[in-house]
C-alpha positions in Angstrom: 96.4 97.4 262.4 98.9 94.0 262.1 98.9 94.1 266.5 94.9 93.6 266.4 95.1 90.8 263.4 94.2 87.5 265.8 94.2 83.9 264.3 92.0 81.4 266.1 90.3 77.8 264.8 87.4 78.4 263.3 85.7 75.8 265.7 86.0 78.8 268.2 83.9 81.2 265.6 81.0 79.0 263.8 78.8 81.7 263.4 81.4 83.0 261.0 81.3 79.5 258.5 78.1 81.2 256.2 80.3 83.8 255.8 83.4 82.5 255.3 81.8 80.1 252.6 80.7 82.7 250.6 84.0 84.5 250.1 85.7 81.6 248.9 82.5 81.1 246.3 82.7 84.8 245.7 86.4 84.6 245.2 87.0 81.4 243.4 83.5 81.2 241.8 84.6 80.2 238.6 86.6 77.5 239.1 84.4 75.7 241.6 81.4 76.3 239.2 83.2 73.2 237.4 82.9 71.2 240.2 80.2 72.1 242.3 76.7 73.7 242.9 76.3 76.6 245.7 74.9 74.1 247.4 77.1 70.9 247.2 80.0 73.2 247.8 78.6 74.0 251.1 78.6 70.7 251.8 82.0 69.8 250.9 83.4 73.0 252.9 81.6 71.1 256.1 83.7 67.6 255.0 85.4 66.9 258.9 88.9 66.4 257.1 88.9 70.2 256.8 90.0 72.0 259.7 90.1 75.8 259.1 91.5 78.9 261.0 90.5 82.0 260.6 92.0 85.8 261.3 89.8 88.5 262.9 90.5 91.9 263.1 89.4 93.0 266.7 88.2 97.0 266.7 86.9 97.6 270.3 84.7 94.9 271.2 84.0 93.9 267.7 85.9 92.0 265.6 85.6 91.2 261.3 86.7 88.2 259.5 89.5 89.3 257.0 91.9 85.6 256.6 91.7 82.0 256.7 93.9 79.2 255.9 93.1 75.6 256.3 94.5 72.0 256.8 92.7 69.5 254.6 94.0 66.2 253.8 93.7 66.3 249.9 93.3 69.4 247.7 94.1 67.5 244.3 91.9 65.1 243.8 94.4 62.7 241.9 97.5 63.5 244.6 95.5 61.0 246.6 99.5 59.7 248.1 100.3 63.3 249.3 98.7 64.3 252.4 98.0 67.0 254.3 97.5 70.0 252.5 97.8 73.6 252.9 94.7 75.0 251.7 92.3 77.8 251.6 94.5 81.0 251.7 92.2 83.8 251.4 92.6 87.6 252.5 89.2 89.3 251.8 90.5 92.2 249.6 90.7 95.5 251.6 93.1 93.7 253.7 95.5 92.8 251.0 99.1 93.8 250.6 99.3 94.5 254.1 101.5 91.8 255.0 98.4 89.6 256.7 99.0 86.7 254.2 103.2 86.7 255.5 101.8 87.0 258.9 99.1 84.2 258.8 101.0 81.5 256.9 104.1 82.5 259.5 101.2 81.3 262.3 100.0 78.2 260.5 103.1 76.8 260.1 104.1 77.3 264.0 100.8 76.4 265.1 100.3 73.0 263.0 103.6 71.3 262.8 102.7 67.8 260.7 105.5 67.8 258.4 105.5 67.3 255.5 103.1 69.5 253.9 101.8 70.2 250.6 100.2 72.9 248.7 99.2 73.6 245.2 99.2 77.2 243.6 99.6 79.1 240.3 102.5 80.5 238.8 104.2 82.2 240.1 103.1 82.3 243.8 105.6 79.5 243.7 108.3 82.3 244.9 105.6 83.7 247.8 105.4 79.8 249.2 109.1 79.1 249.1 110.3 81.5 251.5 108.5 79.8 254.1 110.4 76.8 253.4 107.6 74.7 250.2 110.0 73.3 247.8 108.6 72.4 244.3 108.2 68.9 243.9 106.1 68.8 240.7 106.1 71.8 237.7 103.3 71.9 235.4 102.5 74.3 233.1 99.6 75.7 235.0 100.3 74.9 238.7 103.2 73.9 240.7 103.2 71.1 243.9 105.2 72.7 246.5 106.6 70.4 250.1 107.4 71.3 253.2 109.7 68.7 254.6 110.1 67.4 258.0 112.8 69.4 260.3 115.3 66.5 260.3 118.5 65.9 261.4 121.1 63.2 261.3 123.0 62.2 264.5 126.0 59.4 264.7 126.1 57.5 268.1 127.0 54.6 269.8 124.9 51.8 268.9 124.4 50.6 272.5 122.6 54.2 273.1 120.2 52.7 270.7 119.6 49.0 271.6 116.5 48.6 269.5 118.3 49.0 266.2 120.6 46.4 267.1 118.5 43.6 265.5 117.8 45.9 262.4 121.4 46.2 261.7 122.4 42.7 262.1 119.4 41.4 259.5 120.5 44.7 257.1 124.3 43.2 257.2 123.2 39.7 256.6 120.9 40.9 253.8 124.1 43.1 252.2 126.9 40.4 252.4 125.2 37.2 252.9 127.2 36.1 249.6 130.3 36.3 251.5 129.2 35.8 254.9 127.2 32.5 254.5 131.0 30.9 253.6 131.9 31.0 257.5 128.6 31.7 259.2 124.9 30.9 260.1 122.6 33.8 260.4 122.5 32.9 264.3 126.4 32.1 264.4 126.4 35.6 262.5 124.8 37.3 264.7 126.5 35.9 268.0 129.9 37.3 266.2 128.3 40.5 265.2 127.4 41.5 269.3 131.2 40.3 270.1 132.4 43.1 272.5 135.6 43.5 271.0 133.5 44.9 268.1 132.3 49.2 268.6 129.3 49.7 266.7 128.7 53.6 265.6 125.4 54.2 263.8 123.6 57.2 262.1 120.5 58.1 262.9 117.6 60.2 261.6 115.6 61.9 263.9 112.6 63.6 262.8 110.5 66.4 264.5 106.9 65.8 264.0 104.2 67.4 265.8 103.5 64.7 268.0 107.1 63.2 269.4 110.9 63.0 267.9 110.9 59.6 265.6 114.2 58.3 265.3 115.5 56.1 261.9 118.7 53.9 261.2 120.5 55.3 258.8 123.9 54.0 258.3 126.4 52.2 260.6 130.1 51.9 261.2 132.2 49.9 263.6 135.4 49.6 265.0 136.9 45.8 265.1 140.5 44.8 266.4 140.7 42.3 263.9 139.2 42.1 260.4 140.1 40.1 257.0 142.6 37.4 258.3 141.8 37.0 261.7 145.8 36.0 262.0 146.9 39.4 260.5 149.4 41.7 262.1 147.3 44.8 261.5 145.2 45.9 264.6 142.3 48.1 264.8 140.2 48.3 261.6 137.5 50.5 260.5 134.7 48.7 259.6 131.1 48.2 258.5 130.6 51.1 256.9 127.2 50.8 255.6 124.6 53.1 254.3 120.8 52.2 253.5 119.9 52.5 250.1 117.1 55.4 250.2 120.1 57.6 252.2 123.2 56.8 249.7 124.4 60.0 247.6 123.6 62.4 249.9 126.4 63.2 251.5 125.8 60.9 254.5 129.1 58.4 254.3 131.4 61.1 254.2 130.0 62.9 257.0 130.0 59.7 258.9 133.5 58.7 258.3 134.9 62.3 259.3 132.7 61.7 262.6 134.5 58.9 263.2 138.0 59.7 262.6 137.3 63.2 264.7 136.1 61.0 267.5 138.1 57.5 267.2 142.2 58.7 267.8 143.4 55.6 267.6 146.0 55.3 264.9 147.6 53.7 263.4 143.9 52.6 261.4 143.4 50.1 259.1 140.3 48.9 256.7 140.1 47.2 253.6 138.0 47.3 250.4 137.3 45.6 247.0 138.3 48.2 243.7 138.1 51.3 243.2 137.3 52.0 246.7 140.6 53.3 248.0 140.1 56.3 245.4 137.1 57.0 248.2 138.9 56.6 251.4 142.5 57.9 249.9 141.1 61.3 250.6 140.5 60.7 254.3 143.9 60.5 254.5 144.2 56.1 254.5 146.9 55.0 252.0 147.5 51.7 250.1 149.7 49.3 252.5 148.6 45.8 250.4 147.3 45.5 247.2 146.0 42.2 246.1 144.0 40.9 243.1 140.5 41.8 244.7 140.9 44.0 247.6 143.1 46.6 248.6 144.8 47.1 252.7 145.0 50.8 253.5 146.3 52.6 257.0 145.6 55.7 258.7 148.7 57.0 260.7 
């Protein structure tokens, strides 16, 4: 029977609204009493921000409504920051436990990609919606808030395959260590040293899938500088700017980063330096302490 399930927009079907309507008043009756008449309800299921798909069972030349699921962009009235929802999973009931529910939420969420996504539901359906990937976000004692996330992932590349973050990242250094920077620079003097070509810029980069395009995000950043600290210094070649944004720090994202680099960067020996306790960090990527002053320690990388 599953082969002849179809799922289509609804917009294809209207002649099958009335009906659809009624099931979900026949089915969820009693809540929606508290918020609506027959009537109003009607009205409401008509709203435009609705967008509904439906599954028909095709016998022959005929073919019977037995699913829908929907798209709506708010189904908790006081979640007003949370949007769009999953919505309006229904299976008319001698089509139940026959696997149309797995099949039809599998559709929906190849079919309509906007990530992320959000769905209410009652304990404990929170263990149907999290195989396909709804992670709880808010527990109450009646319902749970589930989210489907964004596919995501987290690239590190050269900064000059990216030119258009180049200006984000010298404003984001400035902005970090201005306090120390404004005792030898301007902000345009800053900048003019920041784009020296000596200096190899590395930066993360979030790219997320959406349904529309792949939207890229700076992440993090690190560089590699032939000189750093005293320009007058016998050490050569220094890792540098290492540098996560604040909404992406412990999760994981600097360490990856710094293996990336020292997979990819062979030259050695390496050198960086840091203010206390900092070396405990980058002691286990293999630097060790070479100078230890008051304020800052001078680690290598053989």
């Amino acid at each position: 029977m599953l082969e002849n399930i179809i799922f289509e927009n609804l917009n294809l079907h209207q002649e099958f609204m009335t009906e659809l309507r009624e099931k979900y008043w026949n089915e969820w009756s009693e809540s929606l009493k508290k918020e609506f008449n027959i009537s109003d309800f009607s009205e409401y299921q008509l709203d435009k921000n609705i967008q509904y798909f439906v599954g028909f069972h095709y016998v022959n030349s005929n073919k019977k409504l037995v699913s829908s699921i929907a798209i709506t962009s708010n189904d908790l009235g006081e979640k007003t920051e949370l949007s769009p929802w999953l919505s309006y999973v229904y299976v008319v009931p001698e089509y139940r436990n026959k696997g149309i529910a797995n099949k039809m939420i599998k559709w929906y969420l190849e079919t309509v990609k906007i990530r992320p996504l959000y769905l209410w539901c009652k304990h404990p359906l929170e263990n149907f919606y999290n195989k396909f990937g709804f992670e709880i976000i808010e527990n109450r004692e009646d319902i749970v808030i589930m989210e489907k996330k964004s596919k995501m992932k987290i690239m590190f590349e050269n900064l000059e395959l990216h030119p258009e973050f180049t200006e984000e990242l010298m404003k984001i250094y400035w902005t970090e260590w201005s306090d120390c920077l404004k005792n030898e620079f301007s902000i345009s003097d800053f900048s003019e040293y920041q784009l020296d070509k000596d200096i190899i810029y590395f930066v993360a980069v979030e790219y997320t899938i959406d349904e529309i395009n792949e939207k890229k995000k700076l992440v993090g950043s690190i560089g590699l500088t032939p000189t750093d600290l005293d320009k007058n210094i016998q050490y050569k070649n220094w890792l540098s700017y290492v540098y996560i944004l604040p909404e992406y720090r412990n999760k994981g994202i600097c360490n990856k980063m710094i293996k990336w680099f020292l997979e990819n960067i062979t030259i050695r020996p390496l050198y960086l330096w840091c203010k206390h306790p900092l070396e405990n960090f980058y002691n286990k990527f293999g630097f060790e302490i070479i100078e230890n002053r008051e304020d800052i320690v001078i680690m290598e990388k053989m």
